[in-house]
C-alpha positions as CSV (number, residue, x, y, z in Angstrom):
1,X,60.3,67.4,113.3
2,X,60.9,71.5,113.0
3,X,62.9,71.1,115.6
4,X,65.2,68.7,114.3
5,X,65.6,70.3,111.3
6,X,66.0,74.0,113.3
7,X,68.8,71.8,115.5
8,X,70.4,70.6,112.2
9,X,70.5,74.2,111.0
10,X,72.2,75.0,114.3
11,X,74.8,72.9,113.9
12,X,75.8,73.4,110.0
13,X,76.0,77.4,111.1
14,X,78.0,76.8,114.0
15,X,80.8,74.2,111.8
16,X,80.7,76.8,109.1
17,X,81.5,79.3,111.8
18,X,84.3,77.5,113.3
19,X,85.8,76.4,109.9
20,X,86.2,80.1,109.5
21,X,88.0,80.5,112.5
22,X,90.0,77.5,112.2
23,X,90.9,79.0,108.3
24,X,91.7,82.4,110.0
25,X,93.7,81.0,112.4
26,X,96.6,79.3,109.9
27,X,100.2,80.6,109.5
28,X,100.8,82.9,106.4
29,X,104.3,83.1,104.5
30,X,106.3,86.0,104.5
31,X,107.7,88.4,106.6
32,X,106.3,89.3,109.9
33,X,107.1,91.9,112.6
34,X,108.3,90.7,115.9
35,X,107.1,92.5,119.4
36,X,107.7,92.0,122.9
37,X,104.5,94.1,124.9
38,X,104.2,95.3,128.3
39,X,101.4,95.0,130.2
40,X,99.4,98.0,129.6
41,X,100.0,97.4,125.8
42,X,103.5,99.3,124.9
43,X,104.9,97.6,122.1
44,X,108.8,97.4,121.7
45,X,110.3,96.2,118.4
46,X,112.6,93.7,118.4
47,X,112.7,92.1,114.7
48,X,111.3,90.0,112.6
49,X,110.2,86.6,111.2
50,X,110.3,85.1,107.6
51,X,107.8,82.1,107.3
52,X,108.2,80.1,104.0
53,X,105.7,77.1,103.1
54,X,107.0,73.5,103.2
55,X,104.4,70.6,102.8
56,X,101.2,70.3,104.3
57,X,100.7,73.0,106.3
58,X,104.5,73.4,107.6
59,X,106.7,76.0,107.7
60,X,110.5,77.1,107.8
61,X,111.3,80.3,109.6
62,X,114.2,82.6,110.4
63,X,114.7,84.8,112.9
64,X,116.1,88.1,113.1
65,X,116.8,90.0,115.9
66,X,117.5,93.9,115.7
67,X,120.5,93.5,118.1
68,X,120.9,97.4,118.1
69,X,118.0,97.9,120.2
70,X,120.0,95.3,122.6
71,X,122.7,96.7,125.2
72,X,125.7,94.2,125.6
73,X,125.8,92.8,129.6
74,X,128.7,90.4,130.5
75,X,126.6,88.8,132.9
76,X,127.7,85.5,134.7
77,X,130.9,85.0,132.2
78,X,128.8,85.2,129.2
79,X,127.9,88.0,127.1
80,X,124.1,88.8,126.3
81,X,122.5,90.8,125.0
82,X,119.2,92.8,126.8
83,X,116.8,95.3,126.8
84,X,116.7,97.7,129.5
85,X,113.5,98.4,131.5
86,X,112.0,98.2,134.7
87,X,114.1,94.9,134.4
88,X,116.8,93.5,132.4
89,X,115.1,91.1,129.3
90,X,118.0,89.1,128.1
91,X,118.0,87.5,125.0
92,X,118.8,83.4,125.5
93,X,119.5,81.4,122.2
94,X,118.6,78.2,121.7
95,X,121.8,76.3,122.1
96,X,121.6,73.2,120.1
97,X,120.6,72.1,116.1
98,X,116.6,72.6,115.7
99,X,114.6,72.0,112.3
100,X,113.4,75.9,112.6
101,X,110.0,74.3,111.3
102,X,106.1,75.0,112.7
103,X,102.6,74.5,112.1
104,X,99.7,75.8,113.2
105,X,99.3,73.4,116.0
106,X,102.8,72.8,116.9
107,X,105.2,76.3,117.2
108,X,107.1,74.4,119.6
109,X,110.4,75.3,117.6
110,X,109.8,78.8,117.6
111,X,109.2,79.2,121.4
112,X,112.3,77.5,122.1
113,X,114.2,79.8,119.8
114,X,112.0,83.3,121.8
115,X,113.7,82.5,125.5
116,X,114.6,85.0,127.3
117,X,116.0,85.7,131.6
118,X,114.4,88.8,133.0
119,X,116.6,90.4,136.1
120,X,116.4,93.2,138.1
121,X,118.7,96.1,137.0
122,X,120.3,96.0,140.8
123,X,120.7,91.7,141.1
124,X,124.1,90.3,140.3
125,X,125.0,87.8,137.7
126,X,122.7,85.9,135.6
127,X,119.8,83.8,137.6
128,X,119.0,81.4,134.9
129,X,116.1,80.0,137.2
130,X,114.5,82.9,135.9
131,X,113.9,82.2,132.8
132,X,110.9,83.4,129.8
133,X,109.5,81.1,127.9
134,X,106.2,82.2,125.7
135,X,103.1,80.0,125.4
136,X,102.6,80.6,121.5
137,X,99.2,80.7,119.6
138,X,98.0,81.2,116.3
139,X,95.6,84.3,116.4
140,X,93.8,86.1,113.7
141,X,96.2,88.9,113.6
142,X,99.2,86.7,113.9
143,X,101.1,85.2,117.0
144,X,100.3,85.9,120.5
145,X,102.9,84.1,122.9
146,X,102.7,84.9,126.8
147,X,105.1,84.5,129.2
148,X,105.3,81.3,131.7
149,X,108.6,80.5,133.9
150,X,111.3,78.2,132.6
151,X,114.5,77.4,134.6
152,X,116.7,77.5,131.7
153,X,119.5,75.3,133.7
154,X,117.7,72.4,131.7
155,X,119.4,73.5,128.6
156,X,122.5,73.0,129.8
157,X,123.7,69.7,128.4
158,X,121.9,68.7,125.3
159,X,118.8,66.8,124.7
160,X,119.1,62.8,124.3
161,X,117.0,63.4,121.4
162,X,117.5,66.3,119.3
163,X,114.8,65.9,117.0
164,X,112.1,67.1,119.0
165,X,111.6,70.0,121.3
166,X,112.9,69.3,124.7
167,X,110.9,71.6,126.9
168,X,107.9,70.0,127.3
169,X,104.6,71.2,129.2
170,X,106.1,70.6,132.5
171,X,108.7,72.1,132.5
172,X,107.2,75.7,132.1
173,X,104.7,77.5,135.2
174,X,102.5,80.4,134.7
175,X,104.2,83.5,135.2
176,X,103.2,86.2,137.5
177,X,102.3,87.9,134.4
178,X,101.8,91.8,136.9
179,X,105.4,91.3,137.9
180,X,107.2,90.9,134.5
181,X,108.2,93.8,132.5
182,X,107.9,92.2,129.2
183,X,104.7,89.7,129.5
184,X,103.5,89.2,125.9
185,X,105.1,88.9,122.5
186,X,103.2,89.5,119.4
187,X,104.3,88.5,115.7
188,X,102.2,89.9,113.0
């Protein structure tokens, strides 16, 4: 019978304890700050994010990159613009219509608009094979997203369906995350 009842308390502790976590763990409106990070933690600032509530538990956003802290590369007869490190980090809009709408469980929308091609300041052209996609999560502090490997040739004819995010699980791999310049983004 105690322990029953000490198993019962147990388990009422524990759900109040991950109902706080879950709580913590929602998207806030409003403006946020927008980093990429290397690995051993240097932050660069690239811009920012406006979150405003729809319904249940949605939200619109709008991106704004700081596109003075970008140089201008004409790389593979298109113009980008990138940061300059130990490797080139290219910005790479999403190309087609998107809702611009996320939920805690779903920031599909907002990874796809966060792509990126890393290249090596030496390499010629544009390799769109290596592409930067981040893995986004909802966090207590914000947004952590972490770089996985996208070929971004994918995205070069438009989705059959434009109503839902086209790259899918499977089309990202994990990253080599000691190799990358620019492995994490943060949005707090």
């Amino acid at each position: 019978m105690m322990k029953c009842f000490l198993a019962s308390v147990l388990f009422f502790i524990s759900m109040l304890g991950s109902s706080t976590v879950l709580w913590s763990m929602e998207i806030s409106p409003g403006f946020k700050q927008l980093y990429l990070q290397q690995k051993d933690g240097h932050e660069q600032h690239i811009g920012g994010i406006e979150f405003t509530a729809l319904e249940a538990g949605r939200y619109q956003y709008e991106i704004t990159l700081d596109h003075h802290l970008f140089k201008d590369y004409f790389l593979s007869m298109k113009e980008m613009k990138c940061l300059e490190g130990a490797e080139l980090w290219c910005f790479i809009p999403y190309p087609y219509d998107q809702p611009r709408t996320v939920s805690g469980d779903d920031l599909r929308w907002l990874e796809h608009d966060l792509l990126f091609m890393f290249k090596k300041p030496e390499a010629f052209g544009a390799n769109f094979w290596n592409g930067i996609y981040y893995r986004m999560t909802v966090t207590e502090e914000g947004m952590r997203g972490i770089a996985h490997s996208l070929d971004l040739n994918m995205l070069a004819s438009p989705p059959d369906d434009l109503t839902q995010p086209p790259i899918a699980e499977f089309d990202v791999d994990e990253a080599d995350l000691d190799k990358r310049w620019l492995p994490y983004l943060e949005i707090r």
